[in-house]
N, C-alpha and C positions, 0 to 999 in steps of 0.2 A: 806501172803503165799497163794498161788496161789493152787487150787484142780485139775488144767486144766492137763489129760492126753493124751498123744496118744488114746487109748480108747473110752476117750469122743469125741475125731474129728472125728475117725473110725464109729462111734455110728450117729452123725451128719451125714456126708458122706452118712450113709445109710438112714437115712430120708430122706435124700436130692434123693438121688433113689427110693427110694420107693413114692416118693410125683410125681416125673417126671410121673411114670406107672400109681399112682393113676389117675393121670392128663386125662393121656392118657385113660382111663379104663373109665371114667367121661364120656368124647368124643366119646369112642364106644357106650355106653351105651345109648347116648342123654339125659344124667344128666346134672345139670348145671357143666360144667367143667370151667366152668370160674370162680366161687367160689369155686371151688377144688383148683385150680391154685391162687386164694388169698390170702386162707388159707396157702399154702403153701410159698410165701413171707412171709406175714407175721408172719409166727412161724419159717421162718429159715434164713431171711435174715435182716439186719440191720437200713433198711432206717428208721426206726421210734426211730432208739436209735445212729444212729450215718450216714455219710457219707458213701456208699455204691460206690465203684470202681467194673462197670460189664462191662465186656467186651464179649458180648455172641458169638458162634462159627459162627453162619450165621449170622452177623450182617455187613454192607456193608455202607449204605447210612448215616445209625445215627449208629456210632460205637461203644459207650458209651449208659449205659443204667443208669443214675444218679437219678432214682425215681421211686418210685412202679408204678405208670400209664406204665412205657417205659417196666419195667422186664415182668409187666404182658401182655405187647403188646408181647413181647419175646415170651413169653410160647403160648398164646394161641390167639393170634392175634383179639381179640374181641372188642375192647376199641377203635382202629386207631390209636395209638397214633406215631406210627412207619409204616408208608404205606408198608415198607418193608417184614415186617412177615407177617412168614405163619404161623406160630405157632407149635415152636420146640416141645413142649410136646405132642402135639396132634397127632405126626407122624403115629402111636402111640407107644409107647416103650415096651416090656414083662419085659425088666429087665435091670438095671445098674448096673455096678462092676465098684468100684477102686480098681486102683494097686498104691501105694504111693511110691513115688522114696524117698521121705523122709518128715517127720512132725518136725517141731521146734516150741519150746513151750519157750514164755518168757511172765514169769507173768501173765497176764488175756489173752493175745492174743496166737495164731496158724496161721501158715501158711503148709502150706502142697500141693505137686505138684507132680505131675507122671500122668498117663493115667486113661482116664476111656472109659468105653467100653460101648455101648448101645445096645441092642437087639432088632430087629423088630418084626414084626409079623410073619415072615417069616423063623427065627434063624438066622438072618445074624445079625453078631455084627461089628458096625461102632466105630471103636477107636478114639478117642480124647482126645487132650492133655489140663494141667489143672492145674490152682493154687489158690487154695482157697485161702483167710483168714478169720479169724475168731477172736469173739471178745466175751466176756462175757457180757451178760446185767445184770443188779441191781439183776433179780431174780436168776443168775447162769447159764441161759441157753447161748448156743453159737450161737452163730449169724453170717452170712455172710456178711463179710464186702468188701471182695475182691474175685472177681470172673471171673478169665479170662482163655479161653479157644481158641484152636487151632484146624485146623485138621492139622496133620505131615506134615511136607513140605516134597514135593515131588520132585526131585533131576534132 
């Protein structure tokens, strides 16, 4: 019997925002943000306990990001591993919100999709679309296993 709630994905969700800002906050700062940005794979994403499915929003040339070297090129473009990024974390962000169109829970896993919305520096929030998964590890904690994201297609 499975402990996993909407709550807990709600709860993850907001780590998962709060680690983007931390990121970003690193990078104003002149902290290492590129060990902000590891920590933050590592305590919220999967690849060290299972197969990782990322598909990030500005990702063009290498579409698929299938290992921690490629997510952290993602976030903060420091490693090369992806000549493409520029490093979405570091934009820098004030603040993430989800809005969940819906969460399904079967057994240890979650999936969950709707918008989420990014904040600049500036108060302009950039919407983007979004469908986690998520997976229990041996300690309980939930992990991202599946991470794909859009901007709204425009008509």
């Amino acid at each position: 019997m499975s402990n996993l709630t909407q709550e807990k994905v709600i709860e993850a969700q907001n780590k998962w925002g709060a680690g983007i800002v931390k990121i970003g906050a690193a990078f104003m700062e002149k902290a290492d943000f590129t060990a902000v940005a590891q920590e933050h794979i590592s305590t919220l994403y999967a690849y060290e306990h299972s197969t990782v499915l990322f598909k990030p929003t500005k990702a063009a040339a290498e579409q698929f990001r299938g290992d921690n070297a490629a997510a952290l090129s993602y976030f903060v473009a420091t490693n090369g591993a992806c000549s493409e990024d520029k490093g979405f974390a570091i934009q820098p962000w004030t603040k993430v919100r989800f809005e969940n169109t819906g969460i399904i829970i079967q057994g240890d896993t979650a999936l969950a999709m709707g918008n989420y919305f990014f904040t600049d520096t500036e108060g302009n929030e950039t919407k983007v679309e979004y469908t986690f998964g998520y997976m229990t590890d041996n300690e309980g904690n939930l992990r991202i296993n599946l991470h794909h994201s859009s901007v709204p297609f425009q008509a």
